[in-house]
C-alpha positions in Angstrom: 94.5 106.7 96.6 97.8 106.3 98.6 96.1 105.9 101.9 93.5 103.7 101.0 96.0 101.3 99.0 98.1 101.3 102.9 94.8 101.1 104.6 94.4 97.3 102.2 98.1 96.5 103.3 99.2 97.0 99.7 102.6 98.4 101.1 103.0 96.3 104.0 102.3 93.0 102.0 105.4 91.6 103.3 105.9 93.1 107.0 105.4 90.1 109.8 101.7 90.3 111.6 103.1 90.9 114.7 104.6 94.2 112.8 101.5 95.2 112.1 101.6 93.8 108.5 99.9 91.3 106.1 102.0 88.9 106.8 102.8 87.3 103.4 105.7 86.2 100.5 107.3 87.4 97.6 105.4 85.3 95.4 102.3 86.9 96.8 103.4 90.7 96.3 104.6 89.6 92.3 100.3 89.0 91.9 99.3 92.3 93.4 102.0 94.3 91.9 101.6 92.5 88.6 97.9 93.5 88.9 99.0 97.2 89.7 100.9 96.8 86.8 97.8 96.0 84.5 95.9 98.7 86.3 98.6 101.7 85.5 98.5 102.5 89.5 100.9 105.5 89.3 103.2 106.5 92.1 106.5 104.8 93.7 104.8 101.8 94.3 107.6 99.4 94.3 110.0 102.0 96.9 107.0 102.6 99.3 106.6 98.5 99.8 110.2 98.1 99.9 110.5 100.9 102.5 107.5 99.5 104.8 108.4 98.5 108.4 112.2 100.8 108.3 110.3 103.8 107.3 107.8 104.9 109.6 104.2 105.5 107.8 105.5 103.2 104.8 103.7 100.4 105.6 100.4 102.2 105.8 100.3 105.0 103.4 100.7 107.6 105.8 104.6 108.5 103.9 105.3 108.3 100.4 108.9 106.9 99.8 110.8 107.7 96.6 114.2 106.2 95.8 117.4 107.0 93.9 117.3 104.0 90.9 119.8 103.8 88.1 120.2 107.4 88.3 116.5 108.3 88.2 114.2 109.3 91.2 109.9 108.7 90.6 107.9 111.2 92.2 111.0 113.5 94.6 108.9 116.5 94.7 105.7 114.5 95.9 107.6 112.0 98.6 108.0 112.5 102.0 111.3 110.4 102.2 114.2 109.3 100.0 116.5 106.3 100.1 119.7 107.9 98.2 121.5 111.0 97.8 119.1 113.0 95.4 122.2 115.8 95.8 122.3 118.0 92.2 118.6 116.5 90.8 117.3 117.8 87.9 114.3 117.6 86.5 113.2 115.5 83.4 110.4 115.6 81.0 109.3 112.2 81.2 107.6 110.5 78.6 104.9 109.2 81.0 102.9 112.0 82.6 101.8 110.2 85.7 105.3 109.1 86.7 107.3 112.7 86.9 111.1 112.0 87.0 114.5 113.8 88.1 117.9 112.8 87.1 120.4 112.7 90.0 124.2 112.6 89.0 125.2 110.4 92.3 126.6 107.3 92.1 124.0 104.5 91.0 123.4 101.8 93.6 123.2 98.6 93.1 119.7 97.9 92.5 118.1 95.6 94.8 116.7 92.3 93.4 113.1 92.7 94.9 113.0 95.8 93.3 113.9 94.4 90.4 111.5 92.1 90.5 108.3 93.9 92.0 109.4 96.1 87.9 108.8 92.7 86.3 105.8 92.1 87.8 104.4 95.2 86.8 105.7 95.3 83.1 103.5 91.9 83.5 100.5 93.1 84.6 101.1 95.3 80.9 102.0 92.7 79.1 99.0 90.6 80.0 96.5 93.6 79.8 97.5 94.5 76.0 97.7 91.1 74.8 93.8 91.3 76.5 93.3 94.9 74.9 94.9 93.7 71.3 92.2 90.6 71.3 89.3 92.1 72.0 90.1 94.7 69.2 90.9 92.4 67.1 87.7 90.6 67.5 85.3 93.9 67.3 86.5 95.9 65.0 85.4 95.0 61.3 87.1 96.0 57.9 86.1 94.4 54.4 83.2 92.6 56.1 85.0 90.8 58.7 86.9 91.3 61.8 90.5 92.6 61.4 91.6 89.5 63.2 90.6 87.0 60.7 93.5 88.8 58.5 97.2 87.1 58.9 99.4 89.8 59.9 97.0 91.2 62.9 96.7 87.6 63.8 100.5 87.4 64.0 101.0 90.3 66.2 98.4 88.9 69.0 100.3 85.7 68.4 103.4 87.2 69.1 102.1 89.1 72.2 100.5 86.7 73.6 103.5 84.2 73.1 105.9 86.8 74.8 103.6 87.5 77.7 103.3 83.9 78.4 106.9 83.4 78.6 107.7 86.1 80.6 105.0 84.9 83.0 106.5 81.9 83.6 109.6 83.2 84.2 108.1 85.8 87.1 106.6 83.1 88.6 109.5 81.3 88.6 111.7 83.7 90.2 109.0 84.8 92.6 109.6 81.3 94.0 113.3 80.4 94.0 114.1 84.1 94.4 117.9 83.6 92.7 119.1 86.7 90.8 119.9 85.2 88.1 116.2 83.8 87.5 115.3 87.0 88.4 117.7 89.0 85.8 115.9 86.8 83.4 112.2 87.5 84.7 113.3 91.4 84.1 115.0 90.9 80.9 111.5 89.1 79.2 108.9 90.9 80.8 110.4 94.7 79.8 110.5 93.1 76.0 107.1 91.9 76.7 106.1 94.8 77.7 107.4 97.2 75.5 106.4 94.9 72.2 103.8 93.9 73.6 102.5 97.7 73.7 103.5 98.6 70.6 102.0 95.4 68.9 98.9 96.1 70.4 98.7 99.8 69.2 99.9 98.5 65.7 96.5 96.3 65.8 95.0 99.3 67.4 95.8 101.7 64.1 95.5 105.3 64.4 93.3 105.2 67.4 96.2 103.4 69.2 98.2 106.6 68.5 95.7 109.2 70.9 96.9 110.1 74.0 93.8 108.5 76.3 93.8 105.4 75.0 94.9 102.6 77.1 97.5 101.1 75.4 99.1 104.2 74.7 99.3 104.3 78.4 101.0 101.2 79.1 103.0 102.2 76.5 104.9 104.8 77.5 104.5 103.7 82.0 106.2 100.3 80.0 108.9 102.7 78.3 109.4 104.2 81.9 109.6 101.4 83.9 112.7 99.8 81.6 114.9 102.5 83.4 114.2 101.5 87.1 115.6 99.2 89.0 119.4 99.3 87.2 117.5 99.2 84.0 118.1 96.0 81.4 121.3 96.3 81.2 122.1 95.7 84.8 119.9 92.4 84.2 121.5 91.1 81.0 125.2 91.9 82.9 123.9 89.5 85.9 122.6 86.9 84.1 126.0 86.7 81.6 127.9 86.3 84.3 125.8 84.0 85.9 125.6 81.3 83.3 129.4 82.2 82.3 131.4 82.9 85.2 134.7 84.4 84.9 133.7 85.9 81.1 131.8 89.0 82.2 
């Protein structure tokens, strides 16, 4: 899978043509990465791209690139190279089985605002997918004679997903375009929370089948929970943006 997504310039999205690359913008690698989102494509997607033209064989599959973020690394024993000091790593038990993790007890970088925003753009692609997932449930399954989405409080919660999703959609976008850090603290902030709720809504309107380990949403569930930790994690985000529309309080 990794060599065919280099072979469709999936990593190199953003390397110059006359590098070899695709050629394109930021605001084009937040569609395809929020559609990697929505597909669960596992492995360090977002440190591969980033790594593409200074690494050689990023840009076309050839190397998988891992990368020391907010204390975590995504796939060390399975990448060829590592941007960090992975010194003292330990293992974790992640919650998501496709995305194995180690802990590394370095000092955290600061995480780098494309990053930061390629992880929006795939808690996105899972925000928009189980807000998709959570409707078409809601529409086929039947209790008491009529679908479950006819009842208020499963109505609500694909409401409520849906509403989230769109907002952190438009804030993506947004900071796809102007490319600011503080527009782009915000895109992270609202698409993690529409990601994460949005999961959990949808397995709530999903029931006990929600709850099985192949189901989809429980998927995106627990990549969503995952993905919250990369990149500086929210926290990092929420600091930015404070002290962006408050200077000199943070």
């Amino acid at each position: 899978m990794w060599r065919a997504l280099g072979d469709l310039g999936f990593f190199a999205l953003r390397v110059p043509e006359a590098d070899g690359g695709v050629g394109l913008g930021l605001a084009e690698a937040v569609l395809v990465f929020e559609e990697a989102g929505r597909a669960l494509l596992p492995g360090p997607l977002v440190a591969t791209h980033l790594a593409a033209g200074a690494v050689p064989g990023a840009a076309t599959g050839e190397t998988v690139v891992a990368a020391v973020d907010g204390g975590l690394v995504e796939w060390l024993a399975e990448a060829d190279a590592v941007r960090g000091d992975t010194t003292g790593a330990v293992p974790l038990r992640s919650l998501d089985p496709l995305t194995p993790l180690h802990r590394v007890p370095a000092a955290r970088p600061a995480p780098d605002p494309v990053a930061v925003l390629l992880t929006a753009a795939e808690q996105l692609g899972t925000a928009g997918r189980v807000c998709e997932l959570a409707a078409q449930h809601a529409r086929a399954r039947e209790q008491f004679g009529r679908p479950i989405g006819a009842f208020q409080a499963v109505a609500h919660l694909c409401a409520g997903i849906l509403v989230r999703a769109e907002t952190a959609r438009a804030a993506v976008y947004a900071a796809a375009v102007t490319a600011d850090p503080a527009d782009i603290a915000a895109a992270r902030i609202l698409a993690d929370e529409a990601a994460v709720r949005g999961a959990h809504d949808c397995l709530q309107v999903h029931g006990g089948m929600g709850f099985t380990w192949e189901s989809e949403v429980h998927l995106h569930l627990k990549r969503a929970w995952v993905r919250t930790q990369r990149a500086g994690g929210v926290t990092e985000s929420e600091e930015l943006l404070a002290a962006a529309l408050a200077p000199g309080t943070a």
